[in-house]
C-alpha positions, 0 to 999 in steps of 0.5 A: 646298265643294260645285262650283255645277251648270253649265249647261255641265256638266250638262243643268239642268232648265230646258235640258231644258225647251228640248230637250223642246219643241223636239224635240216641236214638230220631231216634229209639224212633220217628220211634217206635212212627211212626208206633204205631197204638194208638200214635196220637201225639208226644211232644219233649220238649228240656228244654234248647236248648241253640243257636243250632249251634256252632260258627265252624258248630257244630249242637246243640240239636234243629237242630239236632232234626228237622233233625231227625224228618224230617228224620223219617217222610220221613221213616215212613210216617203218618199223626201224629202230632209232636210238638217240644218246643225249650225253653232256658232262654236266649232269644238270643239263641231262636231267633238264633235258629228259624232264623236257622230253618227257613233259613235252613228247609222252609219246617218244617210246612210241617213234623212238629209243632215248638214252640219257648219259652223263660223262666226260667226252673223252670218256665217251669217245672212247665208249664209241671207239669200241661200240661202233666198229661193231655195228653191223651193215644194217646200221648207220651211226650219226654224231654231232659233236659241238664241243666247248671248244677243241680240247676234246677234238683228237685226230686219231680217236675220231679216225677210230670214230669214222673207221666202219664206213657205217658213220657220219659226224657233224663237228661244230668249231669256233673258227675266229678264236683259232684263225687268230691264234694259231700263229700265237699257239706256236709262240714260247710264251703261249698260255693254255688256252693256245697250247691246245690250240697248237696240240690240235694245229699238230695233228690235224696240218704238217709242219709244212703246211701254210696254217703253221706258217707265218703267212697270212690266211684269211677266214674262209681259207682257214676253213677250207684247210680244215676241212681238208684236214678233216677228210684225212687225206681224202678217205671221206667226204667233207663240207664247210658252212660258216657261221657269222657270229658279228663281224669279226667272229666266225664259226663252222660246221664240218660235215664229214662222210662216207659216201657222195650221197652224204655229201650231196644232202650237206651240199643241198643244205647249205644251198637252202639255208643260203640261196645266194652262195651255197656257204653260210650264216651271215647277220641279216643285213637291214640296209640290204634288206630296205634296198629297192634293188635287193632282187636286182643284186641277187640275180647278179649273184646267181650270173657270178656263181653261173660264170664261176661254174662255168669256169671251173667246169672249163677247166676240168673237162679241158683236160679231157673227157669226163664221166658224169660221175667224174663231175658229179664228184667234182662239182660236189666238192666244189659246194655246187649242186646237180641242178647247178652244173646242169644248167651250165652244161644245157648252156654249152650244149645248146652253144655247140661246146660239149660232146655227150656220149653214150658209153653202152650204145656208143652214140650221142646222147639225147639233148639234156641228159647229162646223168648228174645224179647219185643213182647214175654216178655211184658206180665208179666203174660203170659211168653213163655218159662221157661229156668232152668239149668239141674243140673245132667249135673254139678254133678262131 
């Protein structure tokens, strides 16, 4: 009888999708703080970091973060200080994680601080609460937390967490086990297990909100709805990456953030992890990849998404004029990037359908320059451009 693989065992693919873009977004997100001028300091906290490797070879989220953080201070060298807390409950998993490190990087004094913590992640949560209000400006506070489920997930502790604007969380959650009880959780006869479910549904959606109801949404819709509930009515920034575990069971990273920058970097590394949607993790698809016409698919893809953007971008600026950093927002929450929306606005320049105006000089902008960037729309109040559709060009 041939032994089920285990995800306790052996680095699945979909657990390898988590590491991946956990560790790319790490990368962008350290080389940013590398060279800001006024970061001093910059705090990882990964929540539960479980064993760290996996009984075939497979990195688990401490390791790969020392990697990281090795791999970013030889590219960026400074004299900043990071600190890395690698905490679990199960004091076993902490100690074969410091005996990895300490064999595998002798050297990790030399690039950054480590701190080994064994606790319950309610009791550390709490720790945070009071810890991180307290760091100063100088200071940004990184958290993955990729719990054993949702029990420890409560609303107003990570309001507590994400309060000092200095702090950023990459949250795990089993989407496909939520998506298909959350009705069940709010039955008489419900058990434990959906019990917390519904204690976690209550403080994150009100009891008019759709997930609550009794009509149908389908996985990506349930995402969506979480990661609007995670943004907390829209004081931080969040994005959604799912993850296919096999065909009926998803998973997602939620990344939840301060500022735009933030969220252009989960953004981007969505995009180079999936060049095709910008979205997730599927399963390599074997009849795909053996299909002469796989090229010929991908390109139909990318004209979808352009028509898509398109379309969105249409109706966004149809109700009126737009600053470049009012569709730099736009477009970053909608999953699509700068280069993206670019190239649908050089598309309708060149058609004669957007007006691009200068605001300072109160002139038309030279041909291309349409200020999608963070450095050109981080100034709410002062704006580049403002871009308008020439609407004599639509008159029949």
């Amino acid at each position: 009888m041939v032994k089920k693989q285990s995800s306790k065992d052996i680095m699945l693919a979909h657990s390898a999708a988590k590491i991946e873009y956990y560790q790319k977004y790490l990368s962008r997100y350290l080389s940013i703080m590398s060279v800001a001028r006024s970061i001093e300091e910059v705090n990882i906290f990964d929540v539960f970091c479980g064993r760290g490797i996996y009984a075939d070879g497979g990195l688990g989220s401490p390791i790969r973060t020392v990697q990281t953080v090795k791999e970013v201070r030889k590219n960026h060298p400074s004299d900043k200080r990071f600190n890395l807390y690698f905490n679990d409950a199960e004091i076993s998993f902490v100690k074969q994680v410091k005996k990895y490190i300490n064999e595998h990087y002798p050297d990790n004094k030399d690039f950054c601080n480590i701190m080994y913590l064994c606790a319950p992640a309610e009791t550390l949560f709490d720790k945070l609460c009071r810890f991180l209000p307290k760091t100063g400006f100088g200071t940004k506070n990184f958290l993955f937390v990729d719990p054993y489920g949702y029990k420890d997930i409560n609303k107003q502790t990570f309001q507590q967490l994400m309060r000092n604007q200095n702090t950023e969380m990459l949250l795990f959650l089993p989407i496909s086990f939520m998506h298909r009880f959350t009705h069940y959780a709010f039955n008489e006869d419900a058990n434990n297990g959906a019990l917390r479910l519904r204690a976690f549904i209550e403080q994150f959606f009100p009891a008019d909100h759709k997930i609550r109801s009794e009509e149908p949404m389908d996985v990506k819709e349930y995402i969506d709805a979480l990661s609007e509930a995670l943004s907390f009515n829209g004081k931080y920034y969040t994005s959604s990456y799912f993850i296919e575990r096999d065909s009926r069971n998803y998973f997602a990273l939620f990344s939840i953030c301060n500022n735009l920058l933030g969220l252009e970097k989960a953004v981007e590394t969505k995009w180079s992890l999936d060049e095709e949607d910008g979205q997730g993790f599927h399963l390599p698809d074997k009849t795909m990849q053996m299909n002469l016409f796989a090229e010929m698919f991908k390109e139909e893809n990318r004209k979808e998404h352009f028509e898509e953007l398109k379309n969105m971008l249409f109706s966004f600026l149809i109700e009126r004029g737009r600053t470049n950093g009012e569709i730099y927002r736009f477009i970053l929450r909608k999953g699509y990037l700068p280069k993206h929306v670019n190239a649908v606005l050089r598309c309708l320049q060149d058609c004669k359908l957007i007006k691009v105006t200068l605001l300072d000089l109160a002139k038309e902008a030279r041909k291309g320059s349409f200020y999608i960037n963070y450095d050109a729309s981080k100034d709410i109040k002062h704006p580049k451009v403002l871009i308008e559709l020439k609407y004599e060009n639509n008159k029949d």
